[in-house]
RODO-2510 file (C-alpha; in nm, 4 decimals, decimal comma):
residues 440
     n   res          X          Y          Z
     1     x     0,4645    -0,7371    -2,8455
     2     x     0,1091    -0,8655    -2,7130
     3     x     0,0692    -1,2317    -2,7544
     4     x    -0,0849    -1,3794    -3,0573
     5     x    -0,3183    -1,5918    -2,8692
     6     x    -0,4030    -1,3316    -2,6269
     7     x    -0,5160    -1,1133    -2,9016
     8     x    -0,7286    -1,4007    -3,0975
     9     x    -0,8722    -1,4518    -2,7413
    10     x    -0,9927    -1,0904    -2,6936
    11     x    -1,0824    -1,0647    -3,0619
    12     x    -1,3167    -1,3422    -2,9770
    13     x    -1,5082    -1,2125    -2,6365
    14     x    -1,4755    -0,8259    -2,7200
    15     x    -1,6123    -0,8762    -3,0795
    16     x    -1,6365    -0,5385    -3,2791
    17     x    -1,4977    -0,3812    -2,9549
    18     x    -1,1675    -0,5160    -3,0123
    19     x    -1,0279    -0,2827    -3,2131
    20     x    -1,0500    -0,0183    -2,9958
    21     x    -0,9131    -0,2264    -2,7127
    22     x    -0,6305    -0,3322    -2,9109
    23     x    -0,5029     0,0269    -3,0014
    24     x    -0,4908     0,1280    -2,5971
    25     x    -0,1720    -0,1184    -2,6207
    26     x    -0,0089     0,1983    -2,8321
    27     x    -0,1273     0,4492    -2,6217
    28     x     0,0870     0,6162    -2,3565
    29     x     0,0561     0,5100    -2,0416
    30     x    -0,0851     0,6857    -1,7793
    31     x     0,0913     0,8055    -1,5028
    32     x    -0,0794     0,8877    -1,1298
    33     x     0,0097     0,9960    -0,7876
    34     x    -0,2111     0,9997    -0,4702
    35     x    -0,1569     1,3120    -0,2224
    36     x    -0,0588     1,2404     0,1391
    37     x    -0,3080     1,3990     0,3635
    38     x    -0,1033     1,3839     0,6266
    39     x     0,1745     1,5847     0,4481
    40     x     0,0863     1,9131     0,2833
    41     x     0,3012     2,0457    -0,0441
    42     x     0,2435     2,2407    -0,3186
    43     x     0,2591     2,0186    -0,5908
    44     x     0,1540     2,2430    -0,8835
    45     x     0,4781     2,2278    -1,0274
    46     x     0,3611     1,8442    -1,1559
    47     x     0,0570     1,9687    -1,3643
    48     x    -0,1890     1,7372    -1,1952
    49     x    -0,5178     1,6452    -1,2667
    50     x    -0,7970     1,4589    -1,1020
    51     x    -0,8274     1,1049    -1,1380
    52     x    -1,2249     1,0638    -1,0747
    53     x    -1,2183     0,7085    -0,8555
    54     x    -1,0140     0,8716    -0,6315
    55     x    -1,0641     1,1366    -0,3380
    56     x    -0,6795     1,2002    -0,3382
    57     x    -0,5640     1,0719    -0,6580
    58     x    -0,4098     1,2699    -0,9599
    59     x    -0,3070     1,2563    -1,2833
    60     x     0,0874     1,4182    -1,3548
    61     x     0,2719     1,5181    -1,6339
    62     x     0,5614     1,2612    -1,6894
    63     x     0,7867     1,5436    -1,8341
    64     x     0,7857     1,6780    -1,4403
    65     x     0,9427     1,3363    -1,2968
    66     x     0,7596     1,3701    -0,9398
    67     x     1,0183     1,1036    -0,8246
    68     x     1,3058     1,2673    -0,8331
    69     x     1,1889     1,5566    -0,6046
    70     x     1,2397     1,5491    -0,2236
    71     x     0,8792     1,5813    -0,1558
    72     x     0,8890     1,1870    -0,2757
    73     x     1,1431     1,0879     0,0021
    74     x     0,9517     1,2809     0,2023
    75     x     0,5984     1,0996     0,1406
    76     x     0,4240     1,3930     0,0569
    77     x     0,2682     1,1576    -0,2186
    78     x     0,3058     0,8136    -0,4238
    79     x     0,3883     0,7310    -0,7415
    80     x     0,0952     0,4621    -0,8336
    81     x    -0,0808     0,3623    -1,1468
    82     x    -0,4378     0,5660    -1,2293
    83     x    -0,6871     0,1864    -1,1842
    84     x    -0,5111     0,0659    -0,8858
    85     x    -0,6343     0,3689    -0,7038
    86     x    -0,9953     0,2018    -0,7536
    87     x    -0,9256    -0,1484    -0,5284
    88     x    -0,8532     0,0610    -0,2443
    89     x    -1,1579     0,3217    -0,2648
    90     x    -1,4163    -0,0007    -0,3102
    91     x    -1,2895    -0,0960     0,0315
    92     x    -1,4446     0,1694     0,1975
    93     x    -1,2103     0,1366     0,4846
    94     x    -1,3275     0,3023     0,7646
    95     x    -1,1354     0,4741     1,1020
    96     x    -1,0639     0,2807     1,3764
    97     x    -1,1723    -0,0671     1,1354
    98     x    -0,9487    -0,3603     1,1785
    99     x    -0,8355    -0,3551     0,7806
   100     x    -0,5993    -0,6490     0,6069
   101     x    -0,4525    -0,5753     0,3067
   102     x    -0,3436    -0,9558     0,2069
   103     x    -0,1173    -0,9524    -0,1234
   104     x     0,0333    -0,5964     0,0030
   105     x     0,3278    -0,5205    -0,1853
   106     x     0,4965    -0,2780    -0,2850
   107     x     0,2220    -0,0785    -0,0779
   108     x     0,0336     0,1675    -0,2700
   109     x    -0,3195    -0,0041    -0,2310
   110     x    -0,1531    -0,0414     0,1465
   111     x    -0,0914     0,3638     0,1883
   112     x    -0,4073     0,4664     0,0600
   113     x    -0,6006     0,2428     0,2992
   114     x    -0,3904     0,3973     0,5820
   115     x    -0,5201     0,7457     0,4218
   116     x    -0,8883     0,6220     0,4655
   117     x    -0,7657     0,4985     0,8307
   118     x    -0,6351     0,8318     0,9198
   119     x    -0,4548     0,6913     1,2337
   120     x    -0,7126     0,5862     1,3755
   121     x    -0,7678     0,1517     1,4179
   122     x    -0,5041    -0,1059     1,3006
   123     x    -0,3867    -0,2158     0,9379
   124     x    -0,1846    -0,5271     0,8854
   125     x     0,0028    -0,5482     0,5381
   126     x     0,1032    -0,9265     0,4461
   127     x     0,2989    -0,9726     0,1572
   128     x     0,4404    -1,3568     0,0902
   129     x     0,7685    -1,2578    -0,0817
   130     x     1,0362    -1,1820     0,1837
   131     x     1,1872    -0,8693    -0,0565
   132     x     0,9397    -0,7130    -0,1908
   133     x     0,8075    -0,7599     0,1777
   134     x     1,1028    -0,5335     0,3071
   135     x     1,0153    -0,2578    -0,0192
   136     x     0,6473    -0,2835     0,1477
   137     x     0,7590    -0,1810     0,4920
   138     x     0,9668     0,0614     0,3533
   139     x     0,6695     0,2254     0,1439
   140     x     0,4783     0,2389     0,4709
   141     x     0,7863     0,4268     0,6653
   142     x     0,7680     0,6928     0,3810
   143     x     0,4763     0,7858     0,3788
   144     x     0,5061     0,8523     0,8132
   145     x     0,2236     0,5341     0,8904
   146     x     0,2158     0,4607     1,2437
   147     x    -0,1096     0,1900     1,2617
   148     x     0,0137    -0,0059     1,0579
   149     x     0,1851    -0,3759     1,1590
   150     x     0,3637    -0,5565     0,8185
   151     x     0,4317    -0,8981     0,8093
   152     x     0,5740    -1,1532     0,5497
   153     x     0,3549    -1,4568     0,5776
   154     x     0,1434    -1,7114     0,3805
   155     x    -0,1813    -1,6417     0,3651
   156     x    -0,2855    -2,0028     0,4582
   157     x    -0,0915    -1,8812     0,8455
   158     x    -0,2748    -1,5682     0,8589
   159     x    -0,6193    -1,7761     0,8251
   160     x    -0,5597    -2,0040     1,1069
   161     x    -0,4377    -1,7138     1,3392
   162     x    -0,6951    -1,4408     1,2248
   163     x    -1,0136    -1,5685     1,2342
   164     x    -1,3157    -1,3473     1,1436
   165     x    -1,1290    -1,0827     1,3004
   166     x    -1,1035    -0,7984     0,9733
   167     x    -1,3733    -0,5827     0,8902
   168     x    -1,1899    -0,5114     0,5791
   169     x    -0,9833    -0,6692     0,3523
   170     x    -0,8173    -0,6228     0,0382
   171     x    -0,6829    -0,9166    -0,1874
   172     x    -0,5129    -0,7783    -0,4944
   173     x    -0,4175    -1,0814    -0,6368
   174     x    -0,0837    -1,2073    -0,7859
   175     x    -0,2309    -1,2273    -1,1786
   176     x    -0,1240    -1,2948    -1,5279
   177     x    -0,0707    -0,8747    -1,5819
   178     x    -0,2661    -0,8657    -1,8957
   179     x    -0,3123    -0,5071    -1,7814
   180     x     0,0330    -0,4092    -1,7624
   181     x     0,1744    -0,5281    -2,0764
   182     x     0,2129    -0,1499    -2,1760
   183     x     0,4005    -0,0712    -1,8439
   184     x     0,6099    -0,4540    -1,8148
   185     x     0,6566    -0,5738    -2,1636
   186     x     0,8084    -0,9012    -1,9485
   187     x     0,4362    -0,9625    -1,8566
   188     x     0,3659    -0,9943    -2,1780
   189     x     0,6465    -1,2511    -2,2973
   190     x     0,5580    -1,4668    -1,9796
   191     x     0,2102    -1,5046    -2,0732
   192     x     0,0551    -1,7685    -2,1795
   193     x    -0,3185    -1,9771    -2,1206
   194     x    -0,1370    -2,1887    -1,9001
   195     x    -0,0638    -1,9252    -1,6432
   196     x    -0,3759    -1,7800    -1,6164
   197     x    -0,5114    -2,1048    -1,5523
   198     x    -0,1964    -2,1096    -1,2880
   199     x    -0,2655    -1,7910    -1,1375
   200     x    -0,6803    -1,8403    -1,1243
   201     x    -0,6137    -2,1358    -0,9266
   202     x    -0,3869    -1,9781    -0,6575
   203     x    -0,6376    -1,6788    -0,6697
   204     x    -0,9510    -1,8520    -0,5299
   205     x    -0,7275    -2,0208    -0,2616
   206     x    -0,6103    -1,6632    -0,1344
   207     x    -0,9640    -1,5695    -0,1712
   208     x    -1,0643    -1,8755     0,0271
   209     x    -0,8207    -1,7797     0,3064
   210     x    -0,8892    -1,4192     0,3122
   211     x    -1,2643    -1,5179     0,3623
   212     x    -1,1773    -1,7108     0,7095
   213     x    -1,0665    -1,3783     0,7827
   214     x    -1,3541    -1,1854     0,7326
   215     x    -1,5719    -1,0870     1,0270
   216     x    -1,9648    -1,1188     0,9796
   217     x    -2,1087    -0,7680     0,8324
   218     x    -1,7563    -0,7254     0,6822
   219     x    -1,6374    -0,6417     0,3228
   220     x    -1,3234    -0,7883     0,1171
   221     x    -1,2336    -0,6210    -0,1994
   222     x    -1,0975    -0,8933    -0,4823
   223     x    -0,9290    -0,7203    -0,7543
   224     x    -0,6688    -0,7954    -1,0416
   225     x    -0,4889    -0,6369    -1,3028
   226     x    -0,5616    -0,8649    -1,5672
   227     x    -0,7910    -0,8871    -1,8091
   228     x    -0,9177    -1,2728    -1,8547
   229     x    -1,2360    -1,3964    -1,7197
   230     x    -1,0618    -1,7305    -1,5778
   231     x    -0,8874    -1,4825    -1,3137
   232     x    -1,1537    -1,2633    -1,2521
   233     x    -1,5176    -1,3356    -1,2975
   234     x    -1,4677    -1,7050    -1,3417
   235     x    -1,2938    -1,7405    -0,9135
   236     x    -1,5603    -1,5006    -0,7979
   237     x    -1,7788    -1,7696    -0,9319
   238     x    -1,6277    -2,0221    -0,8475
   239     x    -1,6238    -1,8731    -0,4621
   240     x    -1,9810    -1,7530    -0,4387
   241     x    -2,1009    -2,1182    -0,5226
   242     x    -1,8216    -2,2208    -0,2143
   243     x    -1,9160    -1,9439     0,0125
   244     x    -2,3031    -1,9037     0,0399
   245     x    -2,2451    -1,6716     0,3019
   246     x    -2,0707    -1,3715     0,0714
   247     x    -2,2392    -1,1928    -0,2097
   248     x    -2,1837    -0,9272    -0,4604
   249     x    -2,3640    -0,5498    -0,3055
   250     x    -2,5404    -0,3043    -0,5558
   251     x    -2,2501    -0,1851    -0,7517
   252     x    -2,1837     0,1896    -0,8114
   253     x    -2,1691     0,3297    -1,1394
   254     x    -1,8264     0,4279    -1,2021
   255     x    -1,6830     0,1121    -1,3776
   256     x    -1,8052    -0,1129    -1,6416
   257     x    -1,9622    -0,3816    -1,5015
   258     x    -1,8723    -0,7379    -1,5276
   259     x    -1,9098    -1,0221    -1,8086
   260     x    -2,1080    -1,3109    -1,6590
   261     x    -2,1432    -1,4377    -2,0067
   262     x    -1,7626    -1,5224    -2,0418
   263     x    -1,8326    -1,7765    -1,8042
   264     x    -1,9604    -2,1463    -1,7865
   265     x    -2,2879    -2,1466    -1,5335
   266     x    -2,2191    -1,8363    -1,3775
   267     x    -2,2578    -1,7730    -1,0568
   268     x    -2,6130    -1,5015    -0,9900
   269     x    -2,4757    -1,1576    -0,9891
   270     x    -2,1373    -1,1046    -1,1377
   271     x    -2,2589    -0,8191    -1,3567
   272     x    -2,2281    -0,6131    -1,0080
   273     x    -1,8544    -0,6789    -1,0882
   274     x    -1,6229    -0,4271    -1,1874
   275     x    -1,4028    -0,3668    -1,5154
   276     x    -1,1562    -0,1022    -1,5802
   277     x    -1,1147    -0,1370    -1,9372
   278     x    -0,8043     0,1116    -2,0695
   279     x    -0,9637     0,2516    -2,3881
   280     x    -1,3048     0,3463    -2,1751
   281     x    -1,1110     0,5357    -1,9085
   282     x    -0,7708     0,7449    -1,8285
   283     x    -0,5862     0,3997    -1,7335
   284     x    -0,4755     0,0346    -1,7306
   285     x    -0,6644    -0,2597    -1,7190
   286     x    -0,8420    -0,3717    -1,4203
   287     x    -1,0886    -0,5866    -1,2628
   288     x    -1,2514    -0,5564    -0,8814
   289     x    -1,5211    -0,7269    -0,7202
   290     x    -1,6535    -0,6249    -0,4011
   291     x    -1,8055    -0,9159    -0,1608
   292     x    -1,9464    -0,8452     0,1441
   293     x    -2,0343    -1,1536     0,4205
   294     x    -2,3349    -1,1991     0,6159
   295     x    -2,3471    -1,2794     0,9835
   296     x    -2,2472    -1,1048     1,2984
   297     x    -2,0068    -0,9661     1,5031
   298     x    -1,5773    -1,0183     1,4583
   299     x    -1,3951    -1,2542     1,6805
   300     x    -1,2098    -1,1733     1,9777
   301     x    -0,8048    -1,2442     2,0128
   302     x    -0,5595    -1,1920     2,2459
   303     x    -0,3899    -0,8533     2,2251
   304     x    -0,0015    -0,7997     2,2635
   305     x     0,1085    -0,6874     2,5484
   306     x     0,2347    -0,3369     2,6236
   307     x     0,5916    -0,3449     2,7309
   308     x     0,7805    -0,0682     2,9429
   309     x     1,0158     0,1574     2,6911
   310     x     1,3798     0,1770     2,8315
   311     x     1,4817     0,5059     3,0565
   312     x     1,7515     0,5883     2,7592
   313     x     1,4616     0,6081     2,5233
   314     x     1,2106     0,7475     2,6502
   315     x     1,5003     1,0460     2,7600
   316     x     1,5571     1,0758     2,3731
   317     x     1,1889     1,1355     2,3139
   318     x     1,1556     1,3963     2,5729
   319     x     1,4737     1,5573     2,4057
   320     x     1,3397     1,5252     2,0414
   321     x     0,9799     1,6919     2,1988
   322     x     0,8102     1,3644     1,9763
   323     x     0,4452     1,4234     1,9895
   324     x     0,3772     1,0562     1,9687
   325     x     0,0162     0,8717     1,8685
   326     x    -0,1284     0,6445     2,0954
   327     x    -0,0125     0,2814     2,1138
   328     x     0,1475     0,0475     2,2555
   329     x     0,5180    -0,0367     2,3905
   330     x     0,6319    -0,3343     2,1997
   331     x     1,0260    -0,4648     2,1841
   332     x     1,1985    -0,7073     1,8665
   333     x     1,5436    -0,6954     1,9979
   334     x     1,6672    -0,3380     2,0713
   335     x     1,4334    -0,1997     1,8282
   336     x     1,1142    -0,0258     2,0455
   337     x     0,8130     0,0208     1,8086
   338     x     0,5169     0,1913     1,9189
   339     x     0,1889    -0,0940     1,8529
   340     x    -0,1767    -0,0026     1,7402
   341     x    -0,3699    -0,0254     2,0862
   342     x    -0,5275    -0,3393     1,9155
   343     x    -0,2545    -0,5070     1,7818
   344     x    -0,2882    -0,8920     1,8485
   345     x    -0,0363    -1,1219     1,9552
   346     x     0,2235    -1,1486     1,6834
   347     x     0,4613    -1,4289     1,8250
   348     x     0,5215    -1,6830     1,6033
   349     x     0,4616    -1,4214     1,3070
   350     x     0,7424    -1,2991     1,0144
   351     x     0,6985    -0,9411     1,1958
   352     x     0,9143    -0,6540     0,9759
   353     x     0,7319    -0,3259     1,0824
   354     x     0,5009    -0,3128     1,4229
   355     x     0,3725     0,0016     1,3901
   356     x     0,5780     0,3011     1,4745
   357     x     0,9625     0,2500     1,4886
   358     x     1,0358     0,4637     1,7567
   359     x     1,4489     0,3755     1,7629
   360     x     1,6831     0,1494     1,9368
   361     x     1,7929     0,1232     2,2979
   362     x     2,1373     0,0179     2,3569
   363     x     2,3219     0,0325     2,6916
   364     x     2,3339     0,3937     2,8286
   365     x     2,2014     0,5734     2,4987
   366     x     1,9355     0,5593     2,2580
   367     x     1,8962     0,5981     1,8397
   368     x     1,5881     0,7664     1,6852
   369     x     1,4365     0,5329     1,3993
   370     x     1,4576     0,7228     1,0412
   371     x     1,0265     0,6268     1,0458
   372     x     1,0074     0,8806     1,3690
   373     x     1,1616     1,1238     1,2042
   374     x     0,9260     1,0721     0,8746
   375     x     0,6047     1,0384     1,1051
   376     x     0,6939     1,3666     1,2918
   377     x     0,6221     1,6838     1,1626
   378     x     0,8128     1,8996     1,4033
   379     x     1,0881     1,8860     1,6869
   380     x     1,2671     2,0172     1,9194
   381     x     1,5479     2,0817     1,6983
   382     x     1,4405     2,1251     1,3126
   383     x     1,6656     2,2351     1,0358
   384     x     1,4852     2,3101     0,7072
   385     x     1,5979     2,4118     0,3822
   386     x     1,3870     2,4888     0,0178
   387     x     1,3497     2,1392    -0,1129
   388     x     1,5546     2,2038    -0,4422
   389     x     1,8587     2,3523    -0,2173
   390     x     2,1784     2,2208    -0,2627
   391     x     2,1444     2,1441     0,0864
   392     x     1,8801     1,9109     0,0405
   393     x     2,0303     1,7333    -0,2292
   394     x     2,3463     1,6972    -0,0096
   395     x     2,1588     1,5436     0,2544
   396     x     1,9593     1,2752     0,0636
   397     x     2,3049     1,1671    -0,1034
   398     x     2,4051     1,1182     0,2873
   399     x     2,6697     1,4006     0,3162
   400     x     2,6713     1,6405     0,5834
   401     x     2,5374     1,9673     0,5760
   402     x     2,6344     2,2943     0,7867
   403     x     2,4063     2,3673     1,0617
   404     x     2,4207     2,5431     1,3918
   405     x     2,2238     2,2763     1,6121
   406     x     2,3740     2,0860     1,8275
   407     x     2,2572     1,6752     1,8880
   408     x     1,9499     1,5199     1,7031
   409     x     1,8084     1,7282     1,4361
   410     x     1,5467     1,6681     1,2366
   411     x     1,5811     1,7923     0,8491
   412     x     1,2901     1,9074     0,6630
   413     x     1,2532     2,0383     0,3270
   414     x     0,9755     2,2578     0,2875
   415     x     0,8692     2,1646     0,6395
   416     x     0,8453     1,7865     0,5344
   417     x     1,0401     1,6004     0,7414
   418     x     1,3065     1,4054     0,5639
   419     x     1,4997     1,2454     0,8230
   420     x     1,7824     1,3360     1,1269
   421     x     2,1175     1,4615     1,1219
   422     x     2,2987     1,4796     1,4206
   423     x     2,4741     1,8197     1,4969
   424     x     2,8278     1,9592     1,6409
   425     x     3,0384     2,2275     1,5430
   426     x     2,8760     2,3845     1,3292
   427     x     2,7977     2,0658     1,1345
   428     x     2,5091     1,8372     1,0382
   429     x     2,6222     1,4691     1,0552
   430     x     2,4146     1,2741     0,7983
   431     x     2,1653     1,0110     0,9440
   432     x     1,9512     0,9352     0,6535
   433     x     1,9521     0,5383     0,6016
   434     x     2,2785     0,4154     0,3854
   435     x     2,0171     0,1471     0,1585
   436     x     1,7800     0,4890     0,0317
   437     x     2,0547     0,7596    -0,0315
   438     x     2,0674     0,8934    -0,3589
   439     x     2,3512     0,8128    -0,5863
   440     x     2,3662     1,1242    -0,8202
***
């Protein structure tokens, strides 16, 4: 049920172009997945077809349930919503860019920046809320992300350790959801004009934070999935008049632009805004804004420093023949991760993912981390099965599977790596982690 005052709101700006607006609400919802370019499938069995913002982004049939195939666990793709493929393209993110993606969870806007990165240069993925934090570093595992370093802070912290040090970064902003009331009817029922005015005020002080960030020459994409001008063109606004050193670039014609008129003494130039309205295009609602920042060049920090890996671990990568990336050594207890060659000094930091989890090193042996195994492609020991066998299915509900390799083993369905299995006798000992096993 939309709200009633929502809809006398919209009735009011969008004018004879309500009614059309109104009847997306009744429309199906679309559905999207991006492709993995680091993980080849044939995906044709899903019926896909092209979303047009985005290089790797496509449109499924829901009938096909993508996520319930093994190519999901493998991270051969991800499940996200048609607009919120558009944040992440307006970024423009470069390779070897230092890239922040702010308000990060549960990591699709996150995964397809690491797509644009392509390994190459550092992303750091800061999300506020401690569990949907761990789903974010998660999301990042799956989809086999080395270069990437997530952390669970407050983006007030990040400002006052990070300064003009990004030359990207991407604030999708906690909203009101106007634009998912289709997909979250709770959105909906929590709505109200009192949180938007809630949520625009926490918006421009993320935005305010995230611009300390910023390196001169730089770009920071602001975007929302909301529909009301108080959230979006109303704190761009309100910034530009704050921050005389951003402003809004030439946009590109793929959106509808922005409504400066819906707000009091707008700022010059929010018509170079963006609007993803759902009954102009193949999706929910959206709104971006891209803001780029004059001056010079980014700041310099302190890096980590590289640490020696343990003798047991470094045995267990010989053994596993783990063609790693380059990096850097870096220890949090007996877990060994392997570091972006610029990460910077993290003490002091909410760290959950440092890059690559390469395992743990306990006294006299080692443990491969389930991300190697996802990251990896091949091994020295591989056993792979069609990914609709019954030995696939097996394996992702955690039981063992018959095999005649003996030690670490990495599984693959398809040739997608899914995770290890340790072998004896004849027998596959299940590895894949307890918390994502399947339950049918």
């Amino acid at each position: 049920m939309i709200p009633e005052a929502f809809s006398e709101k919209f009735r009011r700006l969008l004018g004879a172009e309500y009614a059309d607006f109104a009847a997306s609400f009744s429309q199906p919802r679309s559905v999207g997945l991006r492709v993995n370019p680091k993980k080849r499938a044939d995906l044709s069995k899903f019926h896909l077809a092209p979303v047009p913002w985005a290089e790797t982004g496509f449109y499924y049939d829901p009938d096909t349930r993508p996520g319930l195939s093994a190519y999901h666990d493998a991270g051969a793709y991800y499940l996200q919503e048609p607009s919120a493929m558009a944040p992440a393209e307006l970024l423009d993110a470069k390779p070897g860019q230092r890239v922040l993606d702010l308000c990060a969870a549960p990591g699709g806007k996150t995964t397809q920046i690491a797509a644009k990165l392509a390994g190459s240069g550092i992303l750091i993925a800061n999300e506020i809320h401690p569990q949907r934090a761990k789903i974010l570093s998660r999301n990042v595992e799956r989809m086999g992300i080395a270069n990437a370093i997530v952390l669970n802070e407050a983006p007030a912290k990040l400002a006052g350790r990070f300064p003009e040090w990004f030359d990207r970064i991407l604030v999708d902003a906690p909203c009101s959801g106007e634009g998912m009331f289709l997909k979250e009817p709770a959105a909906a029922e929590d709505w109200s004009d009192d949180t938007v005015s809630m949520c625009a005020e926490r918006q421009y002080e993320i935005l305010c934070h995230a611009a300390a960030m910023l390196a001169g020459g730089g770009r920071l994409v602001y975007s929302t999935c909301t529909f009301s001008p108080e959230e979006n063109e109303g704190v761009i606004s309100r910034f530009l008049k704050s921050h005389p050193d951003f402003f809004l670039p030439e946009r590109l014609p793929l959106f509808a632009p922005g409504r400066p008129e819906w707000v009091e003494a707008p700022a010059p130039g929010l018509e170079r805004t963006y609007r993803l309205w759902p009954h102009k295009l193949r999706g929910a609602g959206h709104f971006a804004a891209v803001l780029e920042k004059r001056g010079g060049a980014r700041s310099a920090l302190p890096f980590s420093r590289e640490a020696s890996l343990p003798k047991e671990l470094t045995a267990l990568l010989a053994e596993l023949g783990a063609d790693l990336p380059d990096g850097i050594p870096l220890s949090f207890g007996e877990n060994w991760y392997l570091a972006p060659t610029e990460t910077p000094e993290l003490s002091g930091l909410k760290v959950l993912r440092a890059g690559l989890a390469l395992g743990q090193a306990r006294k006299g042996y080692a443990l491969p981390d389930h991300a190697l195994a996802l990251w990896l492609q091949t091994a020295s020991r591989t056993a792979d099965f069609p990914a609709d066998s019954a030995e696939i299915a097996s394996y992702l509900r955690g039981e063992a599977i018959a095999g005649g390799q003996s030690g670490w083993t990495l599984i693959t369905a398809d040739g997608l790596s899914l995770g290890w299995a340790k072998g004896s006798g004849g027998i596959l000992k299940n590895h894949f982690p307890k918390g994502l096993r399947r339950k049918e």
